[in-house]
C-alpha positions as MATLAB code, in Angstrom:
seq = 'XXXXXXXXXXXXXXXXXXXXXXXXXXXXXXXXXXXXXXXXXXXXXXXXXXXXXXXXXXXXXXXXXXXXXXXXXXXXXXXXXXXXXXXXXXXXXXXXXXXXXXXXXXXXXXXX';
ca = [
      -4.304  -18.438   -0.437;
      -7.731  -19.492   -2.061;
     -10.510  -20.196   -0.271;
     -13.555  -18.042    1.319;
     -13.465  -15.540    3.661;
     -15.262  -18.390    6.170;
     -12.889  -21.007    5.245;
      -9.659  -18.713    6.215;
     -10.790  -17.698    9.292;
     -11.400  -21.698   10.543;
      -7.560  -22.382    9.617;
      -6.646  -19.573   11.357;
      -8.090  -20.982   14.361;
      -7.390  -24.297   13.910;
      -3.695  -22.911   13.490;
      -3.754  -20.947   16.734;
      -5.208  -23.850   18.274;
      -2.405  -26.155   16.914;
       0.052  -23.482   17.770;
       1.701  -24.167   13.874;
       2.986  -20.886   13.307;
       4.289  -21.495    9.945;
       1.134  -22.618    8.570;
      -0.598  -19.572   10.251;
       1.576  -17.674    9.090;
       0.869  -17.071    5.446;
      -2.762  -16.735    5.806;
      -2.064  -12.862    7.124;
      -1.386   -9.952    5.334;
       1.728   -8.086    5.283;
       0.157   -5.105    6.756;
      -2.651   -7.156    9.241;
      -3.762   -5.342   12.094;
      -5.203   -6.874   15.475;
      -7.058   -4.795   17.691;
      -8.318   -6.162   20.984;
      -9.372   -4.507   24.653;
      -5.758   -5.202   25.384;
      -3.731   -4.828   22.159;
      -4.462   -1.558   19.927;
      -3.764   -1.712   16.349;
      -0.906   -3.769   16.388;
       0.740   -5.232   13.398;
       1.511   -9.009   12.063;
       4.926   -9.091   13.836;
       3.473   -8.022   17.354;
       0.346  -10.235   17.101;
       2.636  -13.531   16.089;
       4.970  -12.519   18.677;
       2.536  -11.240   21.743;
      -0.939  -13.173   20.999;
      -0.582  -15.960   19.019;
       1.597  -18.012   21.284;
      -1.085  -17.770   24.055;
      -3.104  -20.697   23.012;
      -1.222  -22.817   25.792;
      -3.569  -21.010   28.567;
      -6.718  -22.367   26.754;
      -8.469  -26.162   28.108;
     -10.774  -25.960   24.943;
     -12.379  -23.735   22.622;
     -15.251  -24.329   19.785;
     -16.566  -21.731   17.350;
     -20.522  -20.922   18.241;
     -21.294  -19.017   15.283;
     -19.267  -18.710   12.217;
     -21.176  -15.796    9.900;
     -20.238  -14.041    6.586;
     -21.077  -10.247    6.963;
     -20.331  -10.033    3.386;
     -17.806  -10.821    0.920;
     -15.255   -9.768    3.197;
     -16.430   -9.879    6.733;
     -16.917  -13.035    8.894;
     -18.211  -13.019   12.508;
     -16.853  -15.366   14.182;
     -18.136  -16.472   18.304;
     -16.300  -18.666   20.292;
     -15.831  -19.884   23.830;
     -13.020  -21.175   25.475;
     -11.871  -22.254   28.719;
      -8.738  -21.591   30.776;
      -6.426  -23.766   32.985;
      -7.883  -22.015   35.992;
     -11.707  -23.233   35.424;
     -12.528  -20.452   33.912;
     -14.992  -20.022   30.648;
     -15.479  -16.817   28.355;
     -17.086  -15.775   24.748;
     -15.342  -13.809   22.562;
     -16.669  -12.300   19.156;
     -14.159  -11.474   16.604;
     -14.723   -9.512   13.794;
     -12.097  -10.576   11.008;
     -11.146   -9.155    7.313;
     -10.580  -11.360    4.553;
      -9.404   -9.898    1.183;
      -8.052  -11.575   -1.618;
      -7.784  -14.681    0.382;
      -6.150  -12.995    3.096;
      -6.550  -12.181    7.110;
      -5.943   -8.196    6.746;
      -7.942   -7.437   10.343;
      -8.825   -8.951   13.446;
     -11.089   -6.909   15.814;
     -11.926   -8.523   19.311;
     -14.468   -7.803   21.154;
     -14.168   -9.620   24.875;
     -17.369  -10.816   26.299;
     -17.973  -12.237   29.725;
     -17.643  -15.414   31.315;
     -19.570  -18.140   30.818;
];
């Protein structure tokens, strides 16, 4: 996968979004890890099979701030809505090496 660090993390989200698993899918690592309030340090296998088919639940969602950290870091904060009315922000802190998604780190925030 070529690309920056920025530009990898917007097709994984437009991906998600999309729910195309098969493009999604080679834009992770072998050994990816996804940590979240809910989900500990799970690998590529559990994430495809437990998180990324969630995107169903969500009415919209739009990237805030998309932000480099450095060469391998980007920042990413988004808000979404539910089918329930409800709104949160997220920040994710994501890992891109050698063109790449090696980690995802979520950090929830509260509703908006």
């Amino acid at each position: 996968m070529n690309g920056s660090p920025a530009s990898v993390v917007e097709a994984a989200f437009r991906h998600y979004r999309s729910q195309d698993r098969e493009a999604a899918l080679p834009l992770y690592a072998d050994d990816f890890t996804f940590t979240s309030p809910q989900d500990d340090h799970i690998g590529k296998e559990a994430f495809f099979a437990r998180c990324f088919p969630t995107a169903h639940r969500f009415t919209d969602q739009r990237i805030l701030h998309l932000v480099a950290a450095d060469e391998e870091v980007v920042f990413v904060q988004y808000e979404y809505g539910l089918s329930g009315g409800e709104g949160y922000r997220n920040v994710e802190a994501i890992t891109v090496r050698d063109g790449l998604i090696r980690e995802v780190r979520v950090f929830f925030g509260g509703t908006v």
